[in-house]
N, C-alpha and C positions, 0 to 999 in steps of 0.2 A: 100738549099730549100727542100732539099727531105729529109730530118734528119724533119726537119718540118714538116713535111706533118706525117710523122709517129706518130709523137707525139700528133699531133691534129686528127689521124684518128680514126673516129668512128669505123670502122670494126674490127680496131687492136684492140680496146679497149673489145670490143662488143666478139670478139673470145678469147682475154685473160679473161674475168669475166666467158664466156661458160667453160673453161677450170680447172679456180681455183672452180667454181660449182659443175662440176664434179668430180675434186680430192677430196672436201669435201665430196658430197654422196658416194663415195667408202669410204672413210674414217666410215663414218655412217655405211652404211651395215655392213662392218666390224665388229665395234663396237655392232652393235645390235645383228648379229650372236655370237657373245661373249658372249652377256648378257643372250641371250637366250641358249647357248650351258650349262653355270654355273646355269642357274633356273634348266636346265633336269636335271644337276647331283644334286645337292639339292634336288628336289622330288627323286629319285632314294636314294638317301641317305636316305629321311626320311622314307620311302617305306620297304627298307631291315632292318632299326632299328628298327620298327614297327613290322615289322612280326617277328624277332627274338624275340624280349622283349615283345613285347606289345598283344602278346595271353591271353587267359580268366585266369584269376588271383582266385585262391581259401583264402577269407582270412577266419581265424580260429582264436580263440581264445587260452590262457593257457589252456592244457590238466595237472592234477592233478589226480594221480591216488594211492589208498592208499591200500596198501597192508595188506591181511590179512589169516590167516587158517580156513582153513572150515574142519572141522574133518569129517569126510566118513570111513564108516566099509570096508575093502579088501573082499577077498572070504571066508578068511578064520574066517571071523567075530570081528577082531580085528581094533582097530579105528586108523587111520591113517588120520594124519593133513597133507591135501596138500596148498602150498603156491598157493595165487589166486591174482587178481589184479581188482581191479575194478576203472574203469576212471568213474570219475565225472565230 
């Protein structure tokens, strides 16, 4: 009779669903400290590959530059071609 009475007790039943409630919300916290510990390192990640790469960017184009002599007298009045370079 007393194996019966356990079985049909409310209280037992009532303190074993308080119990497996529990273990599940510790289960949760858990899990959501998790989720949230792996989002900081993600921003943290995106954060230092950002500021490494991701500074002001200069873009330019093809530089083409065509070589040429421009003849000039020295001191002593004789003409001498120096090599010059002019970008376009």
């Amino acid at each position: 009779m007393n194996e019966s009475k356990l079985r049909s007790s409310v209280t037992l039943r009532m303190f074993v669903m308080a119990m497996v409630v529990l273990f599940l919300l510790i289960l949760a916290a858990t899990i959501r400290s998790l989720i949230s510990e792996r989002q900081q390192r993600r921003d943290e990640a995106v954060n230092e590959v950002s500021q490494k790469w991701g500074n002001a960017q200069t873009i330019t184009g093809p530089v083409l530059t065509i070589p040429f002599r421009k003849p000039t007298k020295d001191q002593k009045g004789k003409t001498v071609s120096n090599p010059m370079w002019i970008p376009s």
